[in-house]
Each structure stands twice: as structure tokens, then as C-alpha cells.
C-alpha positions in Angstrom: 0.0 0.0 0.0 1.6 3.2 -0.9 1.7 6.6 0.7 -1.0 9.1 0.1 -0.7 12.4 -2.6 1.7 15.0 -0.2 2.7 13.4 2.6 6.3 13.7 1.6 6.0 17.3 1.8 3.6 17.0 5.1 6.2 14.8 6.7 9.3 17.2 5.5 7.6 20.4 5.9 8.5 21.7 2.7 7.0 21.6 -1.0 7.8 18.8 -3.3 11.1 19.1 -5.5 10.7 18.6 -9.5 14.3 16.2 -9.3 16.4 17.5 -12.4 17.9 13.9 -12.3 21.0 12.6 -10.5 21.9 14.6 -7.6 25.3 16.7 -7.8 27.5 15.6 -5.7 29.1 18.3 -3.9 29.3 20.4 -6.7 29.3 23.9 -5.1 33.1 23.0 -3.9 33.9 21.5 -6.8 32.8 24.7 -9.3 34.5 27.1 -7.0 38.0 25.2 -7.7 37.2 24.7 -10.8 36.7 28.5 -11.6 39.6 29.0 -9.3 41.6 27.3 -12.1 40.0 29.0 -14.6 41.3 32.4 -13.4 44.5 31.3 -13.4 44.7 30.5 -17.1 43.5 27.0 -17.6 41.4 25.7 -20.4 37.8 24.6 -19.3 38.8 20.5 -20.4 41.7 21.3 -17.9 40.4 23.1 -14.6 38.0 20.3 -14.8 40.2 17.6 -14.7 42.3 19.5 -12.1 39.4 20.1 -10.0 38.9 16.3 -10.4 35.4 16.3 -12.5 34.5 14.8 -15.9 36.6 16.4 -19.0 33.4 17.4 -20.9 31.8 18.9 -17.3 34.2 21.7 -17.4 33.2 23.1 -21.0 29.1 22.9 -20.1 29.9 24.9 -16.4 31.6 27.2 -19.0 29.0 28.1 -20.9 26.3 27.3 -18.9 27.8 30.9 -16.5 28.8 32.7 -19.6 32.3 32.7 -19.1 32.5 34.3 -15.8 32.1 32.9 -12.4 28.8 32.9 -10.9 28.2 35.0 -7.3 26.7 32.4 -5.9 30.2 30.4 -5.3 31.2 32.6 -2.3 33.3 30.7 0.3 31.1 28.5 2.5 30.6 30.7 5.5 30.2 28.2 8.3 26.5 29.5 9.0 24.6 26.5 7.5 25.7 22.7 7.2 28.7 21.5 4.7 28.6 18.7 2.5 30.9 17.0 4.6 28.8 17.5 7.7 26.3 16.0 6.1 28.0 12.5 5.2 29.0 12.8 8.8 25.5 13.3 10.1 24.4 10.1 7.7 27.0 7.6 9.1 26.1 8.3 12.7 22.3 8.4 11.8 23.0 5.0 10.0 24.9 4.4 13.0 21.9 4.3 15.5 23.0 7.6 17.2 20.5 10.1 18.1 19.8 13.4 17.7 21.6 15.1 20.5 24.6 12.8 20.6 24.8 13.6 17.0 24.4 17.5 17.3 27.5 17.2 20.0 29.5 15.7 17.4 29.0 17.7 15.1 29.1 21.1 16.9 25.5 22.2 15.9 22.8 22.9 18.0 19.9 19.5 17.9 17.5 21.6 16.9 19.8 22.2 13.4 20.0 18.6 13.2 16.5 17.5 13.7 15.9 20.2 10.9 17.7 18.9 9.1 16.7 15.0 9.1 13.0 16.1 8.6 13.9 18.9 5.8 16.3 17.4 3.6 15.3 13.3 4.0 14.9 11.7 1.2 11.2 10.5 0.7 11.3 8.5 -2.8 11.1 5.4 -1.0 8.0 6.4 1.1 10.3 6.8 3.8 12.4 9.1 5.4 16.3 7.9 4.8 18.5 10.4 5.0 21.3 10.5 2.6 23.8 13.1 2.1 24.2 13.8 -1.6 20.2 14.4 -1.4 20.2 16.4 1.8 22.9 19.2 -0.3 21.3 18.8 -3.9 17.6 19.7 -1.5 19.5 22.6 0.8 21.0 23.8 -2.4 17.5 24.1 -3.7 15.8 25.6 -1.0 18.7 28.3 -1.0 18.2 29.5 -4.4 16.6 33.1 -4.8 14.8 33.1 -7.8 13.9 36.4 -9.4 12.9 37.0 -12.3 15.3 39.3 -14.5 14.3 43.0 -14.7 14.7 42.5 -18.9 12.1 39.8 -18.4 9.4 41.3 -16.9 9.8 45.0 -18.5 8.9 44.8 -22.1 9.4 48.4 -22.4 12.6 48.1 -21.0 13.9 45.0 -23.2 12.4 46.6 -26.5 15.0 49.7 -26.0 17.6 47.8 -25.2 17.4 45.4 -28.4 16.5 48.2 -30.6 20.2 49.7 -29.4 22.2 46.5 -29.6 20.5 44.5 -32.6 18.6 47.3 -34.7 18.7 48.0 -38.4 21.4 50.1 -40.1 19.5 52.8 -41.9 20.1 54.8 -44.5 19.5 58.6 -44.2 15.3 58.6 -45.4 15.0 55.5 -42.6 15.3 52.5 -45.3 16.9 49.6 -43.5 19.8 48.3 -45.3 20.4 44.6 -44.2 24.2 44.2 -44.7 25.2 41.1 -45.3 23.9 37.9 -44.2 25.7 35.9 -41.5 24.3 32.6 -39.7 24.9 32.0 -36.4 27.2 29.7 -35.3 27.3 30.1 -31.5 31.3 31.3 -31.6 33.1 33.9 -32.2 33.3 35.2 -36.5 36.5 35.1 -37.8 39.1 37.5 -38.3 38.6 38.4 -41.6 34.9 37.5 -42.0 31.6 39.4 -42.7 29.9 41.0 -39.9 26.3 41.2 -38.8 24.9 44.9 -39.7 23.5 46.7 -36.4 23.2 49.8 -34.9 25.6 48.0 -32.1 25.7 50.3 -29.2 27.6 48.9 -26.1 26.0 47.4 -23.1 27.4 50.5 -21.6 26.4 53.1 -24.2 22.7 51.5 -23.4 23.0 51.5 -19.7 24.3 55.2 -19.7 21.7 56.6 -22.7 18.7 55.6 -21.0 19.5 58.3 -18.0 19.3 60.5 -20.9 16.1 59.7 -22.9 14.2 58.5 -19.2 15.3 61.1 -17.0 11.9 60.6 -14.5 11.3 57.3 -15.2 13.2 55.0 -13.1 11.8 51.7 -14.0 14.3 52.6 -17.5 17.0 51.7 -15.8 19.7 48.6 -16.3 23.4 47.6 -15.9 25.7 46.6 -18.2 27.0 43.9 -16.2 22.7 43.1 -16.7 22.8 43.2 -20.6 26.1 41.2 -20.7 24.5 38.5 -18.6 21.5 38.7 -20.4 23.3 37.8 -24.1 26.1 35.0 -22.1 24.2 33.4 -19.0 22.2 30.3 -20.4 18.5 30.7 -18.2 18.5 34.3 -18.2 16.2 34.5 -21.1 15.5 37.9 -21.7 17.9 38.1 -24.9 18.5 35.4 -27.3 22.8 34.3 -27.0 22.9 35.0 -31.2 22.4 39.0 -30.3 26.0 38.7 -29.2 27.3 38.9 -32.7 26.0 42.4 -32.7 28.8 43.3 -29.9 32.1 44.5 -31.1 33.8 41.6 -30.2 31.5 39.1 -31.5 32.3 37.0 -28.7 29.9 34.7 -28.3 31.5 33.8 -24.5 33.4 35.7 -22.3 36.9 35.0 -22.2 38.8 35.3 -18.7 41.8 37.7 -18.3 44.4 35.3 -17.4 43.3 32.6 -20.4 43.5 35.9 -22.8 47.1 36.9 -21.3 48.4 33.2 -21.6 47.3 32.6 -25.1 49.9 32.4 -27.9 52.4 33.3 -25.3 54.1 30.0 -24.2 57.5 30.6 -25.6 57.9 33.8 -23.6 59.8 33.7 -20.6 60.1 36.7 -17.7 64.1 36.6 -18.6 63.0 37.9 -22.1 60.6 40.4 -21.7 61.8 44.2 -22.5 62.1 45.0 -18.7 65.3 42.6 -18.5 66.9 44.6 -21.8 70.0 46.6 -21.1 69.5 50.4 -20.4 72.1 51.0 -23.1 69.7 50.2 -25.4 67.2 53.1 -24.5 69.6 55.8 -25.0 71.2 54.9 -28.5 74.5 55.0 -27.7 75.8 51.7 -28.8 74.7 50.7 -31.8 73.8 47.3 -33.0 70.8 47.0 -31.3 67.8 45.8 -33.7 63.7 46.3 -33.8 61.4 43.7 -36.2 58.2 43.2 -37.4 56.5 41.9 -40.3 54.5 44.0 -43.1 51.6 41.6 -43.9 49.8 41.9 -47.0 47.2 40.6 -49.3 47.1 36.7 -49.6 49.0 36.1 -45.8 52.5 37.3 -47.6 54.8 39.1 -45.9 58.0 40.5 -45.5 60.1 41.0 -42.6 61.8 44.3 -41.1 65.0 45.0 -39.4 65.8 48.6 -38.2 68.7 49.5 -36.3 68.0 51.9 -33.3 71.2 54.6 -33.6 71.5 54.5 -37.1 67.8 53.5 -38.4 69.6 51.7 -40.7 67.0 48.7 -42.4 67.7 45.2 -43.4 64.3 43.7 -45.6 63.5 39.9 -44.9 62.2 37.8 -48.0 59.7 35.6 -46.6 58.3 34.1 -50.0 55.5 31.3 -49.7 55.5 27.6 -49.8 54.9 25.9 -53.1 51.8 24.4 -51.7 50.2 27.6 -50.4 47.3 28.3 -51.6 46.5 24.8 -53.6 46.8 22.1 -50.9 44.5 22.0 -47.8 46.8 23.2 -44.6 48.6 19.5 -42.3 47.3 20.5 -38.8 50.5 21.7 -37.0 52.6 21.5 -40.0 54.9 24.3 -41.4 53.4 28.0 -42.2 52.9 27.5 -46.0 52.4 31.3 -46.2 55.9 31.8 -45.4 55.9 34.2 -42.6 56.5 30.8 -39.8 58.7 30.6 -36.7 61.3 28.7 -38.8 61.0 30.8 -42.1 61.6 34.2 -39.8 64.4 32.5 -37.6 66.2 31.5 -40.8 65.7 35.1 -43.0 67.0 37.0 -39.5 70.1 34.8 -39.3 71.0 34.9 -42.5 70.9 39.0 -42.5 72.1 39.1 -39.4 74.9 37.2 -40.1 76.5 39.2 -43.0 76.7 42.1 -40.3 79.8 42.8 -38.4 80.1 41.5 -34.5 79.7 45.3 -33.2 76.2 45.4 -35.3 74.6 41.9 -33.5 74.0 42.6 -29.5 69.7 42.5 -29.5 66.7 42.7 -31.3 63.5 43.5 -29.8 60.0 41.9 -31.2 56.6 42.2 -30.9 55.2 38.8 -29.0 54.1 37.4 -32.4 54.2 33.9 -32.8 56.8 34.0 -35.7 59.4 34.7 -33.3 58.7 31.8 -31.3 62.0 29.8 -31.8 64.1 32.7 -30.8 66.3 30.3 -28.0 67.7 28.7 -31.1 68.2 31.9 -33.0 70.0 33.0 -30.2 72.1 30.0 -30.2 72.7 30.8 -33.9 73.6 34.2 -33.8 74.8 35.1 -30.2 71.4 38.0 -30.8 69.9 38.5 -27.7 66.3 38.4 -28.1 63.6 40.7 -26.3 60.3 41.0 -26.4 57.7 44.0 -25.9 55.0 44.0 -23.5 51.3 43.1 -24.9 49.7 45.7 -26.8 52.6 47.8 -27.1 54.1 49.1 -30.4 55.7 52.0 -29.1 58.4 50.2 -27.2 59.7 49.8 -30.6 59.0 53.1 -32.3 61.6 53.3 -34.5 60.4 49.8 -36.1 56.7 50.9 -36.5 57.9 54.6 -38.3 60.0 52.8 -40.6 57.1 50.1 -41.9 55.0 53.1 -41.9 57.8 55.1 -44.7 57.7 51.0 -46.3 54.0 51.4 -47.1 54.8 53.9 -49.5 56.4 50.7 -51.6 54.3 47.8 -50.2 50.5 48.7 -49.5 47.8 47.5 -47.3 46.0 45.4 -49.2 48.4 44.3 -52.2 50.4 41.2 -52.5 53.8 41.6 -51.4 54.7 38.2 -52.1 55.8 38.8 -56.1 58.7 41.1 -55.2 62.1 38.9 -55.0 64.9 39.6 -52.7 66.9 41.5 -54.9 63.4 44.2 -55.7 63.4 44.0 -51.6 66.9 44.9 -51.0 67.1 47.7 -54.1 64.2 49.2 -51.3 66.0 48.9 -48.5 69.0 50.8 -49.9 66.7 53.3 -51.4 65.0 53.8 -47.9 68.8 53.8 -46.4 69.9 56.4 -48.6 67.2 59.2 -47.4 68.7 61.9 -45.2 66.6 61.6 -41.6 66.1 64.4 -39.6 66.5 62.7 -36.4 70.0 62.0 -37.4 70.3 65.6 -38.5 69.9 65.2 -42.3 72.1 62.1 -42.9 71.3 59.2 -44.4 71.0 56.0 -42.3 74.0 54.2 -44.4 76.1 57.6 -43.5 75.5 56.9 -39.9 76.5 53.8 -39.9 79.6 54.1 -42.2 80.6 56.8 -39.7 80.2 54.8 -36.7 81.7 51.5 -38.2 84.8 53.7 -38.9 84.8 55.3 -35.5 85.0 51.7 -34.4 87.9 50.5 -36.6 
């Protein structure tokens, strides 16, 4: 004979639970590590498996939040019971202990404990066993503050802020002009791909504007940080996820600070960074030190360039492409078929280099592109020690990024710099060489540094 409609809730005290399935098992301690690891840098496949859950967990948890950590992982603050109370609490109820002798173990008061047998018991069985992974997936439940997003329940509100973020581009007598057309793929567009047409203000732009066009109304009123978690948090609901392409960065997820500092960065070391350069360097005096880049054009071709700080004296790396570039789909992990690789670079700086005199080969500073990334070996090939800006900075090398802007004049944006041969590159490079600077007081760069090569000798 079973149990009658509601008793589990008259016996408990507390409404029934729609079960989402198998009971978490102490997952609130096992998120907060996990996005403890994911501030530090890791990949969500790895924080998972450090945090010891399934692989593919991590990646859901990462979308599921949007990217960010959720607020609701604060540090367990002693106030109510721990997973691991509550596996204590089960073996000495299991035990035959009572409620008294088990509060004393514990440290709670009984009262806590007897709560907490009749509130969190499991009654599927038609009884009421108490079992720990049940008692924290039901206190986890009961704990939750659900309310209802103010985007949600403010149509007014949400209208606005889609209008803002996702309406039509117009043209000046108000006829909407589509753009082109982009599916949504739930990920980021590429770098060189179309973009969806919208008026695209920012979240902030939004959050700031409606001050202005509701001055007295103060139900017009959102966050940011609201909209942001509107477009990213799965179960928000007031925006659907594909408005994100309308953001600037077409992110479709957020991506942590430290994950966005680490990437693409692995062969950089502290010891290399443009800190640890020599202050002799800064102030010109000695000459053979170096600043590259690459000039990237049409196609993924490219050529490299070599200025020398004192003298701005330039050296013009051919980087031609692959024979296969272009006609044969790209070997995952194989060799840059555009030319412009870590190998191709280290092999065009060391054969330039290397047709300089000793005095002319003490440093050369880089941008942290990854074409640079076997620089310990052209180090070891050239005795050039190799430096490295900080992110984001091109002025650290100046004298690098004026010289590829006087290049432009020969090579550019947007044409194919991959037909000229070495020979058209270096004719360029003595032509650019043989213009009087005013920073070196109207000599030419190969006057300064025939003067200073004799000064040497």
C-alpha cells in the first residue's frame, strides 16, 4: 500500500522538488576550484580535470555561466551545514546515534540537526532515509533566490535595449539596409569574415543613454554587467545568445583575463621580456641593437623588417610562400605554408644578421608574435639576444613601427607583397637607407653607420 498524494512534503515540511535527475554531488566545492583554475589560465577540459570532475563537465559549467564565475560560489561561510557534515551526520544516523549525541559531534545545535533529518530526508522510497548527496542537492534548492530578470518582466525596458544592440542600419530617409547575411554559429566570426549589420551600441552606451532619454522614469534603468549577462548566462532568457554577434567583439562567451594573457604566449619567458633589456639600449648610444616586425599583405604574404635603433639603418627579410600555399588544404600543426612561420623568420633573421659585423649583433626587440617563437635557437645561432615588448605595445619599438609606416609607400595594405624577389626588396632597402633623416640631422642612415663602423675601426 503506498503513501497518500503529499505526505512527503507534510512529513518534510517543505513543497515537493521537480528532481532534475541525479543529484550533484558536492558540486558547489567543486565549481569554486574549478573557476579558481580558470582564473589562473587553464582551459575549461583542464580546470575540470584539475578540480577532479569529468573532462566534458568543465566546458558545459563554461558556458552554462557565460564565461564568468557565478556569485553564488562565495566561500562557505560556516553559517549553515557542509557537504561533509552531512556525510557525517548520515554515518552516525546510519549508526543508530540520536539526535543530540549527534548534534555534539557535530558542533550544531539539535534543533539544526533534527531540521535537518526532517527537511532534507529523502522520501522516494516512502520513507524518510536520510542521505547526504540528497540532503545538499535539497539545501542547495531551498537556498536559491529566484527572481525573475528585470529585462524579463519589463517589455518596455527589453524593447529599448534590443532596438540599441541589434537594430537596423538605416540609410538617411530611414530605409533599413540589411548588410550582409551571417548565420549563427554560436562562436566567435573570424578575423577576416563578414559582420552582422547593427546599430551595435555597447551594453554601456545602453545602460548610460537611458538616464538621458528617461530622465523621470526609473523603472528605465539597467546595468551593463545586466545586458552582458542577459546575451552570455544560459537561463537568463530575456535576450537570445545569437544577439551577441552584434557586440564589437562578436564574442559569443566571455573569455577570462588570465586565459586571454596566456594565449599564444608560451615561448615567452620573464628573462626575455623588455624589462630585463639593457639600459644601453634606450639611449642609443651603442649601436647594434635591432627592432622587427612583419609588413603583412594581401594573400597572408609578408615580409620581414630590421631597423637598427642609432642609425635606423633597415635590413628587408624575403619571406616568399610555400609551393603548396594556396593549392593544398593546410597539415594540422605543420609548417606556415604562407611563409611568414617561426622557422621561415628565424632563418631570413640569421642569414641577415649574419652578414653584419660582430659590433652590429648585440639585441633585437620583437613584438610577441608567434613568428618569433623559436628565438632560444636563434640566439644559439647568432649570439642576438632576443627581447620581447610588452602586450599591446608598439611604441616600445618606435623606431620599427615609423619605418614600416615610410615602407608602405612601396608595399600597401592590401596588395600582394609576395611577387617582389629579394633582390626588388633589397634595391628598397637601400633606397629607404639612402634618405637623409632628420633625427640624425639630415644624414642618411647608411652615412651613420659608415661613420660609426669607422669610428670603431
Amino acid at each position: 500500500m503506498g503513501r497518500s498524494r503529499g505526505w512527503g512534503a507534510e512529513q518534510t515540511g517543505r513543497a515537493p522538488m521537480r528532481s532534475p535527475g541525479r543529484p550533484g554531488v558536492n558540486q558547489r566545492d567543486a565549481k569554486r576550484a574549478f573557476w579558481k583554475r580558470i582564473a589562473e589560465g587553464l582551459s575549461s577540459e583542464d580546470a575540470a580535470l584539475a578540480c577532479g570532475v569529468s573532462q566534458p563537465v568543465g566546458p558545459r559549467w563554461f558556458r552554462e555561466a557565460g564565461g564568468m564565475a557565478p556569485a553564488n560560489l562565495a566561500p562557505h561561510s560556516g553559517r549553515y551545514l557542509s557537504f561533509a557534515e552531512r556525510e557525517e551526520l548520515a554515518l552516525l544516523r546510519a549508526q543508530g546515534h540520536g539526535v543530540r549525541e549527534i548534534a555534539r559531534c557535530l558542533g550544531r545545535s539539535p534543533s539544526t540537526v533534527s531540521r535537518e533529518l526532517r527537511r532534507n530526508a529523502a522520501t522516494r522510497g516512502g520513507m524518510l532515509d536520510y542521505r547526504a548527496t540528497v540532503a545538499q542537492w535539497k539545501a542547495e534548492r531551498a537556498a536559491k533566490r529566484p527572481k525573475v530578470a528585470k529585462l524579463v518582466k519589463n517589455d518596455r525596458l527589453q524593447a529599448y535595449v534590443q532596438s540599441r544592440l541589434a537594430g537596423v542600419v538605416t540609410d538617411a530617409e530611414g530605409r533599413p539596409i540589411p548588410g550582409p547575411n551571417v548565420p549563427w554559429r554560436g562562436r566567435r566570426h573570424g578575423r577576416r569574415a563578414d559582420r552582422r549589420w547593427g546599430t551595435s551600441w555597447s551594453p554601456e552606451q545602453i545602460s548610460r543613454r537611458l538616464r538621458v532619454d528617461f530622465p523621470d522614469d526609473e523603472t528605465m534603468r539597467l546595468s551593463h554587467e545586466a545586458i552582458y549577462q542577459a546575451l552570455y548566462v544560459q537561463g537568463r532568457g530575456a535576450l537570445r545568445r545569437e544577439l551577441s554577434a552584434c557586440l564589437r567583439s562578436g564574442r559569443a562567451l566571455r573569455v577570462p583575463r588570465a586565459r586571454s594573457r596566456q594565449r599564444g604566449k608560451h615561448f615567452i619567458s620573464p628573462e626575455v621580456m623588455i624589462s630585463q633589456r639593457p639600459a644601453e639600449v634606450a639611449d642609443r648610444a651603442v649601436p647594434g641593437h635591432w627592432e622587427g616586425d612583419l609588413i603583412i599583405g594581401l594573400n597572408s604574404s609578408a615580409i620581414g623588417t630590421l631597423v637598427e635603433r642609432t642609425t635606423r639603418f633597415t635590413l628587408l627579410l624575403h619571406l616568399p610562400p610555400m609551393p603548396d600555399h594556396g593549392s593544398s588544404a593546410r597539415t594540422k600543426n605543420g609548417p606556415a605554408l604562407a611563409g611568414h612561420g617561426a622557422e621561415a623568420v628565424r632563418d631570413a633573421i640569421a642569414t641577415k644578421i649574419a652578414m653584419l659585423p660582430e659590433q652590429l649583433r648585440r639585441s633585437l626587440t620583437w613584438d610577441q608574435g608567434a613568428e618569433l617563437a623559436q628565438h632560444a635557437q636563434l640566439r644559439i645561432a647568432t649570439g642576438l639576444a632576443i627581447y620581447f615588448c610588452d602586450p599591446h605595445s608598439p611604441w616600445q619599438r618606435g623606431t620599427n613601427e615609423n619605418t614600416n609606416g615610410l615602407l608602405r609607400q612601396y608595399f600597401p595594405k592590401g596588395t600582394d607583397i609576395s611577387r617582389y624577389s629579394e633582390n626588388e626588396l633589397d634595391a628598397v632597402a637601400a633606397t629607404l637607407n639612402s634618405r637623409p633623416r632628420k633625427t640624425l640631422d639630415w644624414k642618411t642612415p647608411a652615412e651613420a653607420l659608415k661613420e660609426l663602423l669607422s669610428l670603431a675601426s
